[in-house]
C-alpha positions as CSV (number, residue, x, y, z in Angstrom):
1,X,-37.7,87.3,15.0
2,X,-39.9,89.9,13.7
3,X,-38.4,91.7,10.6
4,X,-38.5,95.4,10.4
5,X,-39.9,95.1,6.7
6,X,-40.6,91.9,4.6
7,X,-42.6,92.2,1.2
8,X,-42.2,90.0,-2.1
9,X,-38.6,88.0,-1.1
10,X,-37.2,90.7,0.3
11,X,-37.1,90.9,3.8
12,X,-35.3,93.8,5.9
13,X,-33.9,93.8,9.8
14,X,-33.4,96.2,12.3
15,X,-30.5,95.8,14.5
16,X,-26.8,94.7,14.8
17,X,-25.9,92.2,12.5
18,X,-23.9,90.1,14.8
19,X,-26.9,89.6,17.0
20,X,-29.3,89.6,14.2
21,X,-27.2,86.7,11.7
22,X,-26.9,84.2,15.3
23,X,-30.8,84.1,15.1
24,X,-31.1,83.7,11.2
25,X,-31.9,79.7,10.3
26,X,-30.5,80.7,7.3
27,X,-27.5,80.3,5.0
28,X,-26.6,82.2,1.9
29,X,-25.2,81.2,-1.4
30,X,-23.8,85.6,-1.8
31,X,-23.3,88.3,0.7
32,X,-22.6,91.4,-1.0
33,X,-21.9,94.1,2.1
34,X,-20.2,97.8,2.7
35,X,-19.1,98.0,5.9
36,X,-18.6,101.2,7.7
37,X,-14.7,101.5,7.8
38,X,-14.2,105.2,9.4
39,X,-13.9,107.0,6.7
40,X,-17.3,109.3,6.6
41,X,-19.2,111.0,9.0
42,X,-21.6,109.2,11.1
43,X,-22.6,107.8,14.7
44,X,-21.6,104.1,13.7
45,X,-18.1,105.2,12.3
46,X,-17.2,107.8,14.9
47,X,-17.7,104.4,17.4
48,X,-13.9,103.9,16.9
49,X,-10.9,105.7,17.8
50,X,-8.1,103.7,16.4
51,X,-8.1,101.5,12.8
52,X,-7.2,98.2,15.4
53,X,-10.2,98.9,16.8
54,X,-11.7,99.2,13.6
55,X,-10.8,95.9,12.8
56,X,-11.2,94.1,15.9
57,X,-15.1,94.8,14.5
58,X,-14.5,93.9,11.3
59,X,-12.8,90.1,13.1
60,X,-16.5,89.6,14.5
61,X,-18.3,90.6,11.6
62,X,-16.6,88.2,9.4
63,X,-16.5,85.6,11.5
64,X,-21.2,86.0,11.9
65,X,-21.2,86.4,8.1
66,X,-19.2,83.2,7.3
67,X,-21.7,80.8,9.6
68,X,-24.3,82.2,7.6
69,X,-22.5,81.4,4.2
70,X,-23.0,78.0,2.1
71,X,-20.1,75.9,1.7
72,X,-19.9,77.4,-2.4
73,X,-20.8,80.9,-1.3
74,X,-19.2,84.2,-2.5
75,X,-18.6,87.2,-0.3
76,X,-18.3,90.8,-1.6
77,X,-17.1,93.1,1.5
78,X,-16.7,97.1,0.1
79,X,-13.7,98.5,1.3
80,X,-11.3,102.1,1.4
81,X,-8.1,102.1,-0.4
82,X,-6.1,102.4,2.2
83,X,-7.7,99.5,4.4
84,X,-8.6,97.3,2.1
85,X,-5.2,95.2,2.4
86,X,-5.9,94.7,6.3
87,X,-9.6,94.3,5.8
88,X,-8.2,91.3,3.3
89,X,-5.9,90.0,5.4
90,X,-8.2,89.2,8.1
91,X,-10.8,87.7,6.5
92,X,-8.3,85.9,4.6
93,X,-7.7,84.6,8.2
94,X,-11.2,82.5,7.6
95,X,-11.9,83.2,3.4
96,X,-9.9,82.4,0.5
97,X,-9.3,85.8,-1.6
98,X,-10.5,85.7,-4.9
99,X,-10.5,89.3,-6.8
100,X,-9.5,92.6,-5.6
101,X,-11.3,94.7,-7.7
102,X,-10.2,97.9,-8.0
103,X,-13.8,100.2,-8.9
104,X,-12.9,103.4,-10.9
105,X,-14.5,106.0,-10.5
106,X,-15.4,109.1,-13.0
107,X,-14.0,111.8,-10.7
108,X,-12.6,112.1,-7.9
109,X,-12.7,115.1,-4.9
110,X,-8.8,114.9,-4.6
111,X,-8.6,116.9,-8.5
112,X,-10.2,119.8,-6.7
113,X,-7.7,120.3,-3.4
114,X,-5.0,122.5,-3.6
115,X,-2.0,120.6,-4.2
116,X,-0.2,122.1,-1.0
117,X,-3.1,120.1,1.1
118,X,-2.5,116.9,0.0
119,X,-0.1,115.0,1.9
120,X,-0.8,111.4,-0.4
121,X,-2.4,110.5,-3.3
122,X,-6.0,111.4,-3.2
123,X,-8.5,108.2,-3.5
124,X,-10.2,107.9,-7.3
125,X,-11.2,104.7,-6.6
126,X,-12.9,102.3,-4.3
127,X,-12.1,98.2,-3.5
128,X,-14.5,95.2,-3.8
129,X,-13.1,92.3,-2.3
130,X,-14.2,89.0,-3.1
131,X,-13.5,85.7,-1.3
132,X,-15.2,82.0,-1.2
133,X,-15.1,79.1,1.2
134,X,-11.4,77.3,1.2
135,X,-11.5,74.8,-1.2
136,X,-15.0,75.6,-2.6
137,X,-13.8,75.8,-6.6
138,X,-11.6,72.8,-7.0
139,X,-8.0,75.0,-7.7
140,X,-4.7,73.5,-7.0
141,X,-3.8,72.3,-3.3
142,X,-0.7,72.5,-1.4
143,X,-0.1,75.8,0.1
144,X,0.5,75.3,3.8
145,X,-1.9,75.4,5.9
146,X,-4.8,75.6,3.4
147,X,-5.0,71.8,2.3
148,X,-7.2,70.8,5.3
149,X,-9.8,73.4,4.7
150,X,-9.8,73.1,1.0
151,X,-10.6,69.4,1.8
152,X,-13.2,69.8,4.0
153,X,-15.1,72.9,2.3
154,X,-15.3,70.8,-1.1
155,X,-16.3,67.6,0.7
156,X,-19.2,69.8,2.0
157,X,-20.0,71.2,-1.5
158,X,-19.2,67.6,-4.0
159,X,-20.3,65.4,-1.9
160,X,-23.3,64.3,-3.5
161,X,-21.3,63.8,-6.5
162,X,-18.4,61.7,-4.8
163,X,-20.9,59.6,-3.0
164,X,-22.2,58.5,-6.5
165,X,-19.2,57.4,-8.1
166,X,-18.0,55.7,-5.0
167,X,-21.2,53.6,-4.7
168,X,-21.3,53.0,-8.3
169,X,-17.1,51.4,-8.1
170,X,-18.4,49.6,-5.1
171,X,-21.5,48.3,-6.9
172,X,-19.3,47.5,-9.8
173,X,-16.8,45.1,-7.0
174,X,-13.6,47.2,-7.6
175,X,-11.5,49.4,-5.0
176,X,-9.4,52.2,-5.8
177,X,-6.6,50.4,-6.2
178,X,-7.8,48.5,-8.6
179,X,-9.5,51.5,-11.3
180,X,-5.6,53.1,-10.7
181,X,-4.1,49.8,-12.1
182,X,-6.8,49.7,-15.1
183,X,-6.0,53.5,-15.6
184,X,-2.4,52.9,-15.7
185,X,-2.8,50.5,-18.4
186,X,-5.2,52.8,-20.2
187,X,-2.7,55.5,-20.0
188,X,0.7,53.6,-20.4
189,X,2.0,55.6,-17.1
190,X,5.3,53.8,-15.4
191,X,3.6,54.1,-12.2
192,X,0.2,53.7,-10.5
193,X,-1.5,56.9,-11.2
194,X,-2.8,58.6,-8.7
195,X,-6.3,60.2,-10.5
196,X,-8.5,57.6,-9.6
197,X,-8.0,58.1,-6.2
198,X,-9.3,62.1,-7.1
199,X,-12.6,60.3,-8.3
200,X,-13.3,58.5,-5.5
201,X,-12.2,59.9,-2.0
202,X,-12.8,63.3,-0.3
203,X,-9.1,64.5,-0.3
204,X,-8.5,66.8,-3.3
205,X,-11.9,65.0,-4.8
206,X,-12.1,66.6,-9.0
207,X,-14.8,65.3,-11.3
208,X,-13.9,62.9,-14.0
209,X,-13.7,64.2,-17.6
210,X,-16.3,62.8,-20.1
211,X,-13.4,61.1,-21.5
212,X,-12.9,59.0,-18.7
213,X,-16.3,58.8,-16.9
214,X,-17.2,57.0,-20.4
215,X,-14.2,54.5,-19.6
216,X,-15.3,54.2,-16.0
217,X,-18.7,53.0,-17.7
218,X,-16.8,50.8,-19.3
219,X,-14.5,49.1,-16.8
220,X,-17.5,48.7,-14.2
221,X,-19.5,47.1,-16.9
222,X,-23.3,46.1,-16.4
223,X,-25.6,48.7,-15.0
224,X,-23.1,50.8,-13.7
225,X,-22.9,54.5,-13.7
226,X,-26.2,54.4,-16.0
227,X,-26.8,58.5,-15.5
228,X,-25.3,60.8,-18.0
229,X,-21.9,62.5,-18.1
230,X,-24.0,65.7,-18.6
231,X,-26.6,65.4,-16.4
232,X,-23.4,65.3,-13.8
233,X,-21.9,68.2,-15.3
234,X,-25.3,70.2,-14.8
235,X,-25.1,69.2,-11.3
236,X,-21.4,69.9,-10.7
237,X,-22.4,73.5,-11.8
238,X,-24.9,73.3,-9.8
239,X,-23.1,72.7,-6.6
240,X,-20.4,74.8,-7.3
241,X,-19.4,78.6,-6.5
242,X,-21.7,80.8,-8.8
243,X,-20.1,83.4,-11.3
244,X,-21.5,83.8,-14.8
245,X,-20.6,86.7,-16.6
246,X,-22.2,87.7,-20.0
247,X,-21.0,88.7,-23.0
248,X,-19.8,93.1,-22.7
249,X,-19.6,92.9,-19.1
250,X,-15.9,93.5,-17.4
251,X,-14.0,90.9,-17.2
252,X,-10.9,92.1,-15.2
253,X,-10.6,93.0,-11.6
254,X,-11.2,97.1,-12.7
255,X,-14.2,98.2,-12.7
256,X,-15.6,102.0,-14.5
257,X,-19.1,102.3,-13.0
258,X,-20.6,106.0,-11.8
259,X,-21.0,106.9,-8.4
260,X,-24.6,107.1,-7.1
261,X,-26.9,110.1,-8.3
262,X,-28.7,112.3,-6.4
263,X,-31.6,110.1,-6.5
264,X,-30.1,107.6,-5.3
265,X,-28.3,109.3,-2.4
266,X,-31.2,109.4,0.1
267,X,-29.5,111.4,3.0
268,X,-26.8,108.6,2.8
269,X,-23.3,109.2,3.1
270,X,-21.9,106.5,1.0
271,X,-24.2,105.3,-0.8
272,X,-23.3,102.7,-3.8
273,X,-24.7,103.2,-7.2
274,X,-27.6,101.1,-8.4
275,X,-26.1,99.9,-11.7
276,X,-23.4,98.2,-9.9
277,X,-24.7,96.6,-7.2
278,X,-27.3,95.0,-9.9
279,X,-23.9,94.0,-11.8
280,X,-22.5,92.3,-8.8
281,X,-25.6,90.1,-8.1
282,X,-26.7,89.2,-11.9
283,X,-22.5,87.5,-12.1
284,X,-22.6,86.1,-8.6
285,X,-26.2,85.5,-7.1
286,X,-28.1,82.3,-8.9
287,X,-31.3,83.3,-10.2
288,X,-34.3,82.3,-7.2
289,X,-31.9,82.3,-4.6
290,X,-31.0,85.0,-1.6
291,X,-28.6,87.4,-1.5
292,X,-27.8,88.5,2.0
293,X,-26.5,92.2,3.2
294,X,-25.2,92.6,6.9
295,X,-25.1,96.3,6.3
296,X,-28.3,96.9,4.4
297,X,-27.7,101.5,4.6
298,X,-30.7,103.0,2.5
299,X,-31.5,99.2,0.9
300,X,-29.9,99.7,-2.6
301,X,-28.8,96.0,-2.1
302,X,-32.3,94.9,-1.6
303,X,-33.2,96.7,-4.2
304,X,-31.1,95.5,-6.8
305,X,-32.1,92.2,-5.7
306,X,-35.6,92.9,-6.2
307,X,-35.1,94.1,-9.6
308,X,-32.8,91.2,-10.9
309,X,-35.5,88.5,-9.5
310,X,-33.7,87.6,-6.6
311,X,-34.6,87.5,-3.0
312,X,-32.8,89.1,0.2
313,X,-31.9,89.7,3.6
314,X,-31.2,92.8,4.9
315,X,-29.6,93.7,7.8
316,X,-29.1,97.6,9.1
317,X,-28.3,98.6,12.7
318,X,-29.9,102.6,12.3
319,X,-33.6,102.6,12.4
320,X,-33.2,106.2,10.2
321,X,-31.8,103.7,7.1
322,X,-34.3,101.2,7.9
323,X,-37.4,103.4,7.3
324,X,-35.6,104.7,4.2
325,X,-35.0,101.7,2.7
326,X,-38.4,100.0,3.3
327,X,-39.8,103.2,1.6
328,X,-37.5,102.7,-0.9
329,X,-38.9,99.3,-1.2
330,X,-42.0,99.8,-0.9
331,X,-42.4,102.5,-3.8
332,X,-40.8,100.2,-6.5
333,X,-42.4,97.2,-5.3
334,X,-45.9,99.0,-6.4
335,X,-44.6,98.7,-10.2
């Protein structure tokens, strides 16, 4: 697959990003992504007639984007107000929901209508919605229906980490059963505890605390579990879903950031500002690693990539955007 531009990690793709993501050997640890959703002018939006339409499109994009995603990945799908909560509920059909951010905007267009025109509330603000892999984070099982994927995503994820202890217990000459009777005596409980069993197997797996990882040590004896709590720790972080904020940066689920300027525009119609796109991917995109846009637009994804040391994947079905974002690219890749 020849890409339509490809300079310094960042590599750009024209075409339609359900073809384009079957042929990528690829997977991605963040996908940030606007969608068209109907809203603005343009030949790609005008495609549709109804909103079921509309999402019948938005069924197959989710469903290329989440083959291409890592078993810890985060997804960031841009959507309008008013279809954000179906938008959600259909790639809730395959993603666990995290965040619905609500991004404020300084000003909206609706303050400037006549208030005899406006039949709703005019839109200040924008949604970001924010889903991971079922399962990928370790939270609390037992909603129906969601135990088997939570399962089998964090198997995929904590594996490495489960295999260890589980060879160590079984270098040690124990079973399960066994570390839950120690642990009930260490604990005083009635009953056979269950935790041990989270340690171990690949059903609702949770890492030890250094409290008990330290007692493990103990129990097995010998040269048993001989690497250090931290050093699993570092890899537990490692392996798991990335989101780091920083000290001043927002911490709720709304969001003040600008719209884009005029520079930034580029013959666009909805083009996202700079200074948030860079925000999304310095919380959620691990440094050296890819972030991946199925709906590249004038490249300001790329872009921010670029500038916050990551790498990309662009993808953008009208040859028009293409050329402006690998001009983009190309102009601050110089510096």
């Amino acid at each position: 697959m020849t890409p339509y531009f490809a300079q310094d990690g960042v590599t750009l793709h024209h075409g339609d990003c359900r073809e384009i993501l079957q042929g990528l050997g690829q997977q991605f640890q963040t996908v940030l992504t606007d969608p068209p959703y109907g809203k603005v002018r343009g030949d790609f939006d005008q495609a549709w007639t109804n909103r079921r339409a509309m999402l019948a499109d938005v069924t197959q994009w989710r469903d290329a984007i989440v083959d291409r995603m890592t078993a810890n990945a985060t997804l960031w799908w841009f959507a309008w107000p008013s279809l954000a909560g179906m938008i959600e509920a259909h790639i809730a059909e395959r993603l666990n929901p995290l965040a619905h951010v609500v991004w404020k905007k300084p000003a909206s267009l609706a303050q400037k209508h006549s208030p005899e025109i406006l039949r709703a509330p005019g839109p200040e603000t924008e949604r970001i919605l924010m889903f991971e892999q079922y399962g990928a984070d370790s939270w609390a099982l037992g909603e129906t229906g969601y135990a088997h994927k939570c399962d089998e995503a964090r198997g995929m994820v904590f594996e490495p980490l489960r295999a260890y202890l589980a060879a160590e217990r079984d270098r040690a000459g124990f079973s399960t059963r066994q570390v839950a009777e120690a642990y009930q005596q260490k604990t005083g409980s009635r009953t056979v505890t269950g935790m041990a069993g989270h340690w171990f197997n690949s059903v609702q797996w949770s890492l030890p605390t250094e409290e008990n990882y330290y007692w493990l040590r103990g129990l097995f004896g010998g040269d048993v579990l001989r690497r250090e709590y931290e050093d699993l720790r570092r890899e537990y972080e490692d392996l798991r879903r990335y989101f780091a904020l920083k000290t001043g940066q927002p911490k709720t689920d709304i969001w003040e950031f600008p719209i884009a300027t005029t520079d930034e525009r580029l013959g666009h119609p909805t083009p996202k500002p700079l200074a948030l796109i860079r925000f999304m991917i310095d919380i959620s995109v691990r440094p050296q690693t890819a972030i991946l846009d199925p709906f590249a637009g004038s490249g300001t994804t790329l872009l921010a990539a670029r500038l916050e040391g990551r790498q990309a994947v662009g993808i953008e079905i009208s040859e028009r955007y293409c050329e402006i974002a690998a001009n983009r690219l190309r102009q601050k890749l110089l510096f």
